[in-house]
C-alpha positions, 0 to 999 in steps of 0.5 A, a space after each residue: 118900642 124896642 128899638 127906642 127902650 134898647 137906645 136908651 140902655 147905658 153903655 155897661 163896662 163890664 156885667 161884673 161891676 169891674 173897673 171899666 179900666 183896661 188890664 195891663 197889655 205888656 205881652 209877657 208870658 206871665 201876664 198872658 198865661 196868667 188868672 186875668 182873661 188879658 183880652 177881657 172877661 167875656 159872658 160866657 154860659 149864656 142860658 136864656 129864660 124861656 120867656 128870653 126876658 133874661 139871661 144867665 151868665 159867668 165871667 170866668 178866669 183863666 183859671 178853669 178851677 176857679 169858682 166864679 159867680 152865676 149871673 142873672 142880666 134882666 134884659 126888660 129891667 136894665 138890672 145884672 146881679 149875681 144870682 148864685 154865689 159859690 162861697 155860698 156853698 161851703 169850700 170847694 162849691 165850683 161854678 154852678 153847672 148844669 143850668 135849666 131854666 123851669 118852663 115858666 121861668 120862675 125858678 132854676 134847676 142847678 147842681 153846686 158841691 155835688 148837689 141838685 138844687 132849685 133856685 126860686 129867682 124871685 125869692 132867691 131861696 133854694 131847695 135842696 133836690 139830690 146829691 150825686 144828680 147830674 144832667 137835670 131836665 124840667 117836666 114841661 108842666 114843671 112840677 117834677 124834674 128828672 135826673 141822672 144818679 149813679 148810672 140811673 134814671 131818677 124822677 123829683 115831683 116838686 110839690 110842697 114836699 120833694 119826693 123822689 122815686 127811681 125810674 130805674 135798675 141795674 146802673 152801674 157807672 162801669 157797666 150799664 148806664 140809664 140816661 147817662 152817656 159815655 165818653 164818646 157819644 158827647 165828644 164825636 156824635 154831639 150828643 147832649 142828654 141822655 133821655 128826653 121828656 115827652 110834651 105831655 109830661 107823661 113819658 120820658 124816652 132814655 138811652 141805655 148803654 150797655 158798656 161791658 164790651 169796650 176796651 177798659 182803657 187805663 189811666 195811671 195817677 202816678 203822683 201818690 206813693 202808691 200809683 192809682 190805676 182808674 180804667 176808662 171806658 173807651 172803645 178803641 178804634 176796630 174794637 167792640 162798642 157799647 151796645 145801645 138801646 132806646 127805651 120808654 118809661 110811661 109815667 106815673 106806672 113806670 112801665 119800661 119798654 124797648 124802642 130800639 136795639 141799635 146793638 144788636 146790629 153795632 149801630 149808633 144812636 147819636 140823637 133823640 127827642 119827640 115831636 110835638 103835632 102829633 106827639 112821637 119820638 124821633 130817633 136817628 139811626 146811624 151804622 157802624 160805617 157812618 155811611 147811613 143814617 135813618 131818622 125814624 119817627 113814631 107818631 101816627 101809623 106806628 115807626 117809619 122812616 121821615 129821612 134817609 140819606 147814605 153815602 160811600 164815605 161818611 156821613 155826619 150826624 143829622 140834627 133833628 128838625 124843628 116843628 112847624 105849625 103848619 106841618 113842614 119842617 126845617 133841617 139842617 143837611 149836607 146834601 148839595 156840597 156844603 150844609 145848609 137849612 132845609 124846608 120840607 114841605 107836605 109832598 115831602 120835597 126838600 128846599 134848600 133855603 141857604 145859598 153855597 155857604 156852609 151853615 153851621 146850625 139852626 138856633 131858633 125860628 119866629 114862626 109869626 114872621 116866618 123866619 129861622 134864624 141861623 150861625 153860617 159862614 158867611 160872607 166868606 168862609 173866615 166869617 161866621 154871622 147870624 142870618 135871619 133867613 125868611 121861609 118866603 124868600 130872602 137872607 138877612 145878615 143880623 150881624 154884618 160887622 166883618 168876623 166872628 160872631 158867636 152868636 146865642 138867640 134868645 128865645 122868640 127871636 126878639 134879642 141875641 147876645 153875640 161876642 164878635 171878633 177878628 183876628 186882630 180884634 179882641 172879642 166885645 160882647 153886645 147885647 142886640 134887639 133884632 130890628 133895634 140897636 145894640 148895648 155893649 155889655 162887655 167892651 173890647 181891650 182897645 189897649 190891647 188891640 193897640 199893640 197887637 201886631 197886623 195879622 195878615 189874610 193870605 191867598 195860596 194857590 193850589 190845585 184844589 183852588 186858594 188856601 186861606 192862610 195867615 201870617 204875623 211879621 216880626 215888628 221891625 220887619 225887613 223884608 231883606 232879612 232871612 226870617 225863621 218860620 213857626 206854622 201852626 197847623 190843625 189839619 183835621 176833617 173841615 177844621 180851619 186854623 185860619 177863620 178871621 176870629 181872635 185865637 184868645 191865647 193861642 193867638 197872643 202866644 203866636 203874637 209872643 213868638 213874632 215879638 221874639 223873632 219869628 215869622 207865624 204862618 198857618 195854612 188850611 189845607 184843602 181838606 180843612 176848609 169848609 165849603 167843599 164836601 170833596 176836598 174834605 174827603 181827600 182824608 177818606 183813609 188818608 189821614 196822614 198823606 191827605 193832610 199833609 199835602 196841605 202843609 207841604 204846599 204852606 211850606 214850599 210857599 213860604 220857602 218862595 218868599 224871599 224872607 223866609 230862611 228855608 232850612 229854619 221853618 218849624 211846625 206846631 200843633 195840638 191833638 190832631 195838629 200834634 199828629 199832624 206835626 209828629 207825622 210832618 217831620 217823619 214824612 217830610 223833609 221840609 220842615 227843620 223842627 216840630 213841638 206836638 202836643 197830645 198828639 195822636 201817633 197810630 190811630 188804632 189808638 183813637 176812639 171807633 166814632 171818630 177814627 172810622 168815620 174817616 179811615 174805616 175799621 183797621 181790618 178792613 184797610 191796615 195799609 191805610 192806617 200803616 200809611 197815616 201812622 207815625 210809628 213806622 217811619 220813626 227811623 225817618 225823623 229828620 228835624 227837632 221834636 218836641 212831644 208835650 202830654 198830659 198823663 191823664 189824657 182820656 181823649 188822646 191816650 199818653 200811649 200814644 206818645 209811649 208808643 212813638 218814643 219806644 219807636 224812636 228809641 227803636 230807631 236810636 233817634 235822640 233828637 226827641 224831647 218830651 214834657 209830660 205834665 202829671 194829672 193832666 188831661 187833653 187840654 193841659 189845663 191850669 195856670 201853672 201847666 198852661 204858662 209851663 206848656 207855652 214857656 217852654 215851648 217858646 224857649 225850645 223853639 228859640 234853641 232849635 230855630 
C-alpha cells in the first residue's frame, strides 16, 4: 500500500511553492555569499509528529537573522502549508524554535517573540503559555508542559485554563541554573536538555548546575560610545567547573530530592533520562579526566551500575540505550576500534550488530520487524548512509546512492526524509517510504552541478595507511603549468574535511579560488579519519605536532606533483582549522602563507570539556601545552598571516588572537594582517560579514601567492 500510494505522489519543486526554476549559478562572490541559498533552499529543522504521518520544517535563507516560515508536510494528505507565520507575531518575531510535538499529535508546543505558545494544528489557534520559556517538554499524558524560566524549573497544566506553578528556587542565569544548561554542556558533551519527565508523568528529573566557581570570561561590545562589558560563563581549561547535581521533583507535592552529586568529586553528567519496564532514571557519570564513564540506573534494587567502560586516554560520551520489550537493549559504543550498535542481551553479553565501519548514531527501531535503523559511514568512510540493521542477522543499506545522506527517520520507521549529496553534487531533499519509492520534494541545482568544476577523490600514502584527500584544478588546467596551492585544513580529533558530501559554501568559495587561479587541496590526517581509534589518538597531548604531521604529508605531496609551484602553497582553516593554520606556519617551513579564522592560539584559552579530553589539565602536562601552542614560536612565523575573528567569540575567545598578536609584536614580525569583525561570534554570521570574510580573503590570497 505504501509503495503504490508513494508512486502515485507529484514530483514537488520545492515545499515553499517557489519557482521550480533554477537561480542564477554565475560564481560571483556576491551571489554565493548572498540571501538566496545558490545551490537551493532545502528543509531543513525537520521535526516529526509522533504518529510520524507528518512533519515540520523551515526553508531558510543564508540569512541567519532572516525569520522564515514553519511548515507543516502531511505525509498521508499529499498537503504542505505554512503552519506558523513569523510577521503573525509582530516586528522582530524570528523563526519559530524550540518545537515539540504533543504526544498525540494534536497540538505543537513552540516559543516565537520571546513567548511559549501552543498551537492546535487542527483549528490553528494559539494559546499564549510564558514569556521568557525556553526548552519546553510535553507531559507524556500531555496535559501539562514544563519549561525553563529565568534559571528555573516551571510546570503549565493545560487544561481549560493555563495554570502555571514553579517547580523551583534559587535560579539565578549567573549563578545557579535548574533545568538549564550552560555553555559547555551542550557544545562538547551533546547534551540536549536540561531535565526529563518520567513515563508516568508523575515525576520530573533535572540537572542543577551550580556555575559560581567558573571563570567569568568577558566579551566586550565595543560598538556603543560607552563600550558594554558582558562576562560569560565559561570554564577555561585547568580551571574550576560548574559543579553539578541531578535531582528529583515528585509531582504534584513538588518534593525535591538529591539523585547525585557529580561536583563533589569534579565529575561530569553529560546525560540523563528514564527507563520505561521497570520505570528508573538512568544516568551517565562521566570523571573529570574523561577516562571513565558509568551508567547507573535506578529501577528495581535501588542504584547500580548497567555499564562501565575506562580508558587510559579518553573516552567519549555513551548515548543512553533504547529499551527493548523483550528486556535487552541496544547501544551505541566504541569498544572494537571504531563505534558501532550493540545488543545486550539478558546474560548481560554485549554483541556488536555493525561491521568495522563507524556508525554515528542509533535514529529508531521497529520492534515488530525487529530492526534498528542507524546513520554509518558506510560503504566507505567519505560515505554516510542509513542502515536497516535487523537484530537477527543481516545489514541493509536504505539509502544506497553514492554520498551523503543526511538522514531524519520518522517515527515507526515506515518513512524518512533524507538530503543527499556528493562533493560535485549539490543536496536534493527526498522523502522515502521504507520498502516503496522516493518523492522529491526539493530538487538538485542541476545548473549549478553543470558548472561546477571535477572534484577529485585523492589517496595519499602514508605510514599510518591512505589519507583521503581532495583536490579541485583550475579550469583550463596544464599539467605543464606551475600552479600555486590553497589547503584548506580542519585537523581536529576524527573531524574529516574530505567526506564526499557538498561543502554548500565553503565548497562554492573553493570552487571561486580555482576560477581564479589556484589549485584547492585538503587532506585529512591520520587523526582526522574516522575508522581508526589509534590514529585518533596520536592527538593525546599532541594537538599541535600530532595534527600537523598530517598536513606536513598533504604538502610534500603536493610539492611531488610536477604542477604545483613549491615555494607558493598556502593554508586556510576555521577554529580548529585556524589553530591549525596559525600553528602550520609557526612550526613549518612548507607552507609560504596562511589565513586563520577564529583560530584558537594557546589552548589554556579553550574550554576544560574539550581541551582536557585530549590534552589533559595544564598542570599535569605544561610541556604538552607549551608544545601544541602558537605563542611560543611566534619569533618563527616564516610565511604571510592572516588572522580573521569576530569580537563577540564565546567559543573561541578574541583572546587568543590578542594573545598571539602581543607575541608577534614581541617578536617584531609585521607580516601579520588582522580583520576583526565587531558583535560577531564564532561562525561570523551575517550576509554582510560573510561576503567581507571570503571577499577578503579571496583578494589576500591573490596578493600573497
Amino acid at each position: 500500500m505504501l509503495r503504490r500510494f508513494l508512486a502515485a505522489l507529484p514530483v514537488l519543486a520545492l515545499l515553499s511553492g517557489a519557482p521550480a526554476r533554477a537561480q542564477s549559478t554565475a560564481l560571483t562572490l556576491d551571489q554565493v555569499f548572498g540571501v538566496p541559498v545558490p545551490w537551493g533552499a532545502q528543509p531543513s529543522r525537520i521535526t516529526w509528529a509522533p504518529d510520524g504521518n507528518s512533519f515540520l520544517y523551515v526553508l531558510a535563507t543564508q540569512d541567519p537573522f532572516q525569520a522564515v516560515p514553519l511548515h507543516l508536510y502531511d505525509v498521508r494528505a499529499r498537503n504542505d502549508r505554512i503552519l506558523i507565520d513569523p510577521r503573525s507575531y509582530g516586528k522582530g518575531a524570528g523563526t519559530p524554535g524550540s518545537l515539540v510535538w504533543s504526544p498525540d499529535a494534536r497540538s505543537l508546543a513552540f516559543t516565537i517573540g520571546g513567548t511559549l505558545y501552543v498551537r492546535n494544528i487542527t483549528t490553528g489557534q494559539d494559546r499564549a503559555i510564558d514569556r521568557r520559556a525556553s526548552d519546553p517538554q510535553w507531559s507524556p499524558q500531555g496535559d501539562a508542559i514544563a519549561y525553563v524560566k529565568a534559571a528555573d524549573l516551571y510546570v503549565a497544566s493545560l487544561a481549560s485554563k493555563v495554570s502555571i506553578r514553579r517547580l523551583t528556587a534559587g535560579g539565578s542565569e549567573d549563578r545557579i541554573l535548574n533545568g538549564g544548561l550552560d555553555w559547555v554542556y551542550p557544545e562538547e558533551l551533546g547534551t540536549a536538555h536540561g531535565f526529563a519527565w518520567a513515563p508516568d508523568g508523575k515525576s520530573i528529573a533535572y540537572m542543577r548546575m551550580d556555575e559560581r566557581p567558573a571563570t567569568d570570561f568577558p566579551i566586550v561590545d565595543f560598538m556603543p560610545v560607552d563600550n558594554v562589558t558582558g562576562d560569560e560563563k565559561y570554564p577555561l581549561s585547568g580551571e574550576s567547573n560548574p559543579k553539578v547535581t541531578l535531582r528529583l521533583i515528585t509531582l504534584p507535592g513538588g518534593k525535591d530530592s538529591l539523585v547525585y552529586d557529580a561536583g563533589a568529586q569534579d565529575q561530569y553528567l553529560p546525560v540523563f533520562g528514564w527507563q520505561p519496564h521497570p520505570q528508573g532514571l538512568i544516568f551517565e557519570v562521566l570523571n573529570r579526566a574523561q577516562t571513565s564513564l558509568r551508567v547507573i540506573a535506578t529501577s528495581g534494587v535501588g542504584p547500580h551500575v548497567i555499564y562501565q567502560q575506562s580508558d587510559p586516554k579518553w573516552l567519549d560520551v555513551v548515548p543512553l540505550p533504547a529499551w527493548l520489550s523483550d528486556g535487552r537493549s541496544l547501544w551505541m559504543l566504541d569498544r572494537d576500534g571504531t563505534n558501532g550498535l550493540y545488543v545486550l542481551d539478558a546474560l548481560r553479553n554485549f554483541h556488536r550488530l555493525t561491521g568495522a565501519y563507524r556508525s554515528d548514531a542509533l535514529l529508531g527501531v521497529n520492534a515488530s520487524a525487529a530492526t534498528a535503523y542507524v546513520a554509518a559511514a558506510y560503504p566507505t568512510r567519505r560515505d554516510r548512509a542509513l542502515l536497516a540493521i535487523s537484530l537477527n542477522a543481516g545489514v541493509t543499506n536504505l539509502t544506497p546512492a553514492t554520498g551523503s545522506h543526511n538522514v531524519s527517520l520518522a517515527p515507526g520507521g515506515a518513512f524518512f526524509v533524507d538530503t543527499h549529496s556528493t562533493l560535485t553534487d549539490p543536496p536534493q531533499t527526498d522523502l522515502v517510504a521504507i520498502g516503496g519509492s522516493a518523492v522529491v520534494l526539493a530538487p538538485r541545482n542541476e545548473p549549478l552541478r553543470s558548472q561546477l568544476l571535477p572534484v577529485e577523490m585523492l589517496s595519499v600514502p602514508s605510514p599510518y595507511g591512505p589519507l583521503d584527500a581532495t583536490m579541485i584544478k583550475p579550469p583550463g588546467f596544464d599539467a605543464g603549468h606551475k600552479y600555486p596551492v590553497i589547503v584548506y585544513v580542519y585537523g581536529g580529533p576524527a573531524a574529516p574535511t574530505t567526506a564526499n558530501t557538498f561543502g554548500e559554501q565553503r565548497a562554492l568559495y573553493h570552487q571561486l579560488l580555482a576560477r581564479n587561479g589556484f589549485i584547492v587541496f585538503s587532506i585529512d590526517g591520520p587523526a582526522s579519519q574516522i575508522d581508526s581509534d589509534a590514529n585518533v589518538r596520536l592527538l593525546y597531548h599532541n594537538f599541535g605536532p600530532g595534527s600537523l604531521m598530517g598536513q606536513e604529508i598533504g604538502a610534500r605531496y603536493l610539492q611531488s606533483l610536477p604542477y604545483v609551484d613549491p615555494a607558493r602553497i598556502g593554508i586556510w582553516g576555521w577554529s580548529f582549522g585556524g589553530y591549525e593554520t596559525a600553528y602550520a606556519m609557526t612550526h613549518s617551513t612548507l607552507f609560504k602563507a596562511g589565513a586563520a579564522v577564529a583560530p584558537v592560539t594557546d589552548w589554556h584559552y579553550y574550554d576544560t570539556i574539550y581541551t582536557e579530553r585530549y590534552m589533559g589539565k595544564p598542570q599535569d602536562d605544561l610541556a604538552a601545552y607549551n608544545a601544541s601552542s602558537v605563542l611560543p614560536a611566534a619569533a618563527n612565523l616564516h610565511g604571510d598571516l592572516l588572522i580573521s575573528h569576530g569580537t563577540s567569540d564565546d567559543n573561541v575567545h578574541m583572546a587568543n588572537t590578542i594573545s598571539l598578536l602581543q607575541s608577534f609584536i614581541d617578536a617584531d614580525q609585521t607580516n601579520v594582517d588582522f580583520m576583526v569583525y565587531p558583535r560577531r561570534t564564532h561562525s561570523i554570521a551575517g550576509i554582510a560579514q560573510r561576503r567581507h570574510l571570503y571577499g577578503h580573503m579571496l583578494h589576500w590570497w591573490l596578493k600573497h601567492l
